[in-house]
N, C-alpha and C positions, 0 to 999 in steps of 0.2 A: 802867469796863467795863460794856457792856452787854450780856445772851446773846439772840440772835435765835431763836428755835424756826421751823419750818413743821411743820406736822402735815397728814401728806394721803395719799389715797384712791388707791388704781389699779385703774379696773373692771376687771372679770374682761374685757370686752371692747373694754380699753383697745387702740388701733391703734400706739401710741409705743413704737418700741424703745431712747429714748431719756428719760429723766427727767428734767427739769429744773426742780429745786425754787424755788419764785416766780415759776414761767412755768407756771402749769396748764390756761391757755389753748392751749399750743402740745403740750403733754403731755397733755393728754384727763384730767387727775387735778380731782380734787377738793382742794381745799389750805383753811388759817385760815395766817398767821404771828403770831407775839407778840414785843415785845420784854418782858424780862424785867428789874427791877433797880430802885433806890432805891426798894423795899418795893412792889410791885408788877409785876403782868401785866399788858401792855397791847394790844389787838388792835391789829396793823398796818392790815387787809383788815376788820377789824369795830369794831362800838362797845362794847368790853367792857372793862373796869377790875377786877381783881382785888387788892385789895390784901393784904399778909399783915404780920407782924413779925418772923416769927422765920424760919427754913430752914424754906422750903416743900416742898424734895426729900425728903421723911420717908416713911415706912410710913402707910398711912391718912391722909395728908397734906388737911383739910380743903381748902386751897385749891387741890390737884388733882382734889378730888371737884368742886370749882366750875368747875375748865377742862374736866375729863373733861363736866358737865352742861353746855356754852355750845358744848364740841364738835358733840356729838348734834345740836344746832339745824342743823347744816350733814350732819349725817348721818356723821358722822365717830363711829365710836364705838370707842374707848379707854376702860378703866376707870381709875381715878385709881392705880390697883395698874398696867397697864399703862403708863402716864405717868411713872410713879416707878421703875418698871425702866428704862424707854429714858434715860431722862436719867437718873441715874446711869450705867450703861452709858457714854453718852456723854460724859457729864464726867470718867469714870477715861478712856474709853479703851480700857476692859476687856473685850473683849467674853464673858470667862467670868462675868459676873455675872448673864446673863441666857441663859434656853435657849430666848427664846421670841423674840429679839431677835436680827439677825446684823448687824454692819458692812458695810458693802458698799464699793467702790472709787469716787471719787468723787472732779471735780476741779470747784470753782467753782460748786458747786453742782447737779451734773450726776452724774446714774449710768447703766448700761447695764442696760435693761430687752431685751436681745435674747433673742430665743424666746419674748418675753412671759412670761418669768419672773417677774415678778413680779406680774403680772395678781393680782387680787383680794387685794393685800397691803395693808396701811398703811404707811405711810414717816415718821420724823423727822429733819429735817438741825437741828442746832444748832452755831452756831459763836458766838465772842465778837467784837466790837464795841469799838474804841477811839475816844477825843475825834477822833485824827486821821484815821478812818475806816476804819484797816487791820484785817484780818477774820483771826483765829490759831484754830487747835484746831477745824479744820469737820470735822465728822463725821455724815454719815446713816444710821442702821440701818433694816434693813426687819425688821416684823414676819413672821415666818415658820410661824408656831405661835399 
């Protein structure tokens, strides 16, 4: 199993009332994706390799302070403390784990930005990844806070 991340941008004068995360061309967003697993981060969209040994999702997690700084380059800025809330969050499911983080409703990698709700937010979709290509547990939070 593999976890796919995107991590991405919606200008405050974003025109999309529609999100569609790995299409940021058709959404007006700013996006990076990663594939995540056998002991590294790997950009999908960039040339970045992160490698780690142990559970990277931790408190103060070194190698989220290293995605949080590779972020920034694309103007994306999450702190390695905001990185380690969304994904926990999205690995339980939970969305009481985070009060700075909400779930949002989302099918295929798609959510509803109507009203421009979410204009000047950040968004994570992460879902899992199998040999036979089938996609289980997708879930995107928008930062709200």
């Amino acid at each position: 199993m593999i976890e796919v991340l995107t991590i991405g941008f919606i200008p405050v004068d974003c025109k999309s009332q529609e999100i569609s995360c790995g299409d940021f061309q058709s959404s007006g967003t700013t996006e990076r994706s990663y594939r995540i697993g056998m002991g590294s981060i790997t950009g999908i969209d960039s040339d970045v390799r992160i490698a780690f040994a142990a559970e990277h999702v931790v408190p103060n997690s070194p190698v989220l302070m290293l995605l949080s700084d590779h972020l920034r380059q694309f103007s994306l800025n999450l702190t390695a403390n905001a990185l380690y809330n969304a994904l926990t969050m999205l690995r339980s499911g939970k969305e009481r784990f985070s009060s700075k983080f909400r779930i949002v409703e989302s099918e295929g990698g798609t959510f509803s930005n109507e009203r421009y709700i979410f204009n000047g937010h950040y968004y994570i979709r992460r879902y899992e990844e199998y040999s036979d290509s089938s996609i289980v547990n997708e879930l995107i939070c928008v930062k709200v806070l």
